[in-house]
N, C-alpha and C positions, 0 to 999 in steps of 0.2 A: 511130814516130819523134817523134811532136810530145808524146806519152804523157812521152817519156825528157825530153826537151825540159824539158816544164814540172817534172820533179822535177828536173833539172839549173838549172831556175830558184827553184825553192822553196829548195832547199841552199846557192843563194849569199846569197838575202836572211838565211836562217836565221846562215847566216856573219855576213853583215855586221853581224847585229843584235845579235853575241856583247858581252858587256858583260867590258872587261877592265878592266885596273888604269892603262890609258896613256891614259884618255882622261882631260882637263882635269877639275877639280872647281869649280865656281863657288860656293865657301863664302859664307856670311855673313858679310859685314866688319864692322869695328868701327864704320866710316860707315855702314852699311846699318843698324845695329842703332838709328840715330838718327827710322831711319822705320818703325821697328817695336814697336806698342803690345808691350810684354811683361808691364805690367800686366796684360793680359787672363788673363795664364799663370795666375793666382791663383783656379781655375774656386770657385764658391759663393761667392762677393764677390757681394754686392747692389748695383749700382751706382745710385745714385738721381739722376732729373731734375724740378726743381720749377720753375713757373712762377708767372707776377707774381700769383696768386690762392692760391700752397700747394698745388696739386694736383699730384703723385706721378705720374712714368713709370718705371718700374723696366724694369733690363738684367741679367740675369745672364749672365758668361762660362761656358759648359759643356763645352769642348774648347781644346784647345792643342795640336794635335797637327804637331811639328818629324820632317820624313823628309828621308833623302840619295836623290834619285831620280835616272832615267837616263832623257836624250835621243837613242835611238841614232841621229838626221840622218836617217832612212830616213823618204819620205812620197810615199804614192803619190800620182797626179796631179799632182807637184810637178814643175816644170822640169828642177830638179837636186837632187841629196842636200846636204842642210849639215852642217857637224860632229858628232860625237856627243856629249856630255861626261855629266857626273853635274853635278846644279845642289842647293844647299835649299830646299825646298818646305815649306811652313808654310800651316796650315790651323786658323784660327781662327772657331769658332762662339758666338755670341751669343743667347739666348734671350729674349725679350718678351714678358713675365710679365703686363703687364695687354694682352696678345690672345689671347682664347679660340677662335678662328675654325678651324672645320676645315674644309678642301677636299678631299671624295671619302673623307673619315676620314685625312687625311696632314695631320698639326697643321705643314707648312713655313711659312703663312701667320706663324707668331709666331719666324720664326727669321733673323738677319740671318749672313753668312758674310765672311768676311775671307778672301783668298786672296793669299799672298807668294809668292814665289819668283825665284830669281837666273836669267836668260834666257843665253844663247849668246856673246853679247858683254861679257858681266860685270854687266849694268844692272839694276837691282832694276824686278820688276814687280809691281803692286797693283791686285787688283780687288776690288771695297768691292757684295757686293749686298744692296738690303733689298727688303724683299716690299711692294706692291702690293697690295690686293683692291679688287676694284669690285664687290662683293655677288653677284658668283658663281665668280670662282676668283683665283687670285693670280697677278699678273706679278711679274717681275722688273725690277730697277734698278735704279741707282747709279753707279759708280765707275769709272776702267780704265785707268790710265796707268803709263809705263813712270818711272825716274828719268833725269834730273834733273826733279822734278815742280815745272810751272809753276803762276801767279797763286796761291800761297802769302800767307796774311796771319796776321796779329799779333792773336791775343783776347784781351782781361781777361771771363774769367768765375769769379764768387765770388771775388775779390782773388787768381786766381791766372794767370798769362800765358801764353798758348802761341803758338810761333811759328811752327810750320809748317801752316796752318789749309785746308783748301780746303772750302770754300764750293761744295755739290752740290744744282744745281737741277733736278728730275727731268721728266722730260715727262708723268707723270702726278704723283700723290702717292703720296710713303709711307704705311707703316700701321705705328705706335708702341703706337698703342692700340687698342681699339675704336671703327669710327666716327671713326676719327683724319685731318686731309687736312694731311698734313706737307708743304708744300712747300720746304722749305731743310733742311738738315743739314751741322751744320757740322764735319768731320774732319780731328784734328790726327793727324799721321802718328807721334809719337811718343807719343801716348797712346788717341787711337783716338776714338770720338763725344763730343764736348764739349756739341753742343748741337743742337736743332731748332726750326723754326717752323712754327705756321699762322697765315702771316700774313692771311688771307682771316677768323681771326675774332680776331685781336693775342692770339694765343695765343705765349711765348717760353718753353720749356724748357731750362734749362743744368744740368751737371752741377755736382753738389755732393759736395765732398771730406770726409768726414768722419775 
């Protein structure tokens, strides 16, 4: 009995997890597209950072990869099931070309990830991580808020303005370079890393448009 039971339970979840054509779609809006670097799309761009001495941090974009994915509401542990819908999910990777550092032979130490995607209520959500190492493996850190994203400010870097800026202070530091102890980065949501510091040796890297 309890044998029939649990395949009489498995058939319903398998049910319920069926992905049709009636569940809501949370596309990317024309305002959402305000908080999304698409710049990045342009993967072998060199992006270059110099600071007040001429010294060079390079970014290159290596992925842009835009998918239509399904939330079917189903979660175990969960009090209750929430809606299912389809949302866009966008997954943007960044490479950090002056850090050589490998952990275990997994070169993730030089790789920064952008992660978009439209949630259940319609809200664009973003989370920004860069890597960490403390001379024997690499954390993680950065970003993670949903919109309408707050303490947003106003930069002039290289005579050019951005307005939607958030200012990311990590509880350790970043790694841009080798030997790098970034602790500020500063992310405009419609174009993506503008700039970083270490302020501990008045080191200021901003991006330059060429």
């Amino acid at each position: 009995m309890k044998r029939v039971l649990s395949k009489i339970l498995i058939v319903l979840i398998l049910v319920s997890c069926q992905v049709t054509n009636d569940e809501p779609y949370q596309s990317f809006s024309n305002s959402d597209f305000e908080f999304i670097p698409e710049n990045y799309q342009g993967t072998g761009t060199i992006l270059k950072f110099i600071n007040q001495e001429n010294v060079e941090v390079l970014i290159e974009p290596i992925s842009y990869n835009l998918s239509k994915e399904y939330n079917s509401g189903v979660g175990f542990g969960q009090p209750s099931n929430s809606d299912s819908y389809y949302y866009d999910d966008l997954w943007i990777t960044l490479e950090l070309l002056n850090v050589d550092i490998q952990n275990q032979g997994v070169d993730f130490c030089n790789k920064i990830t952008i992660h978009i995607n439209k949630v259940g209520d319609g809200r664009l959500s973003t989370d920004l991580g860069i890597p960490y190492y403390d001379d024997s493996f690499c954390l993680g850190n950065g970003f993670s808020g949903f919109s309408p994203y707050e303490n947003l400010i106003q930069m002039e870097v290289n005579n050019v303005t951005y307005t939607k800026v958030k200012t990311i202070v990590p509880n350790e530091f970043f790694t841009f370079y080798n030997n790098s102890q970034i602790d500020k980065v500063y992310y405009d949501f419609d174009v993506g890393i503008i700039g970083f510091d270490d302020t501990q040796n008045n080191k200021e890297f901003r991006l330059v448009i060429e």
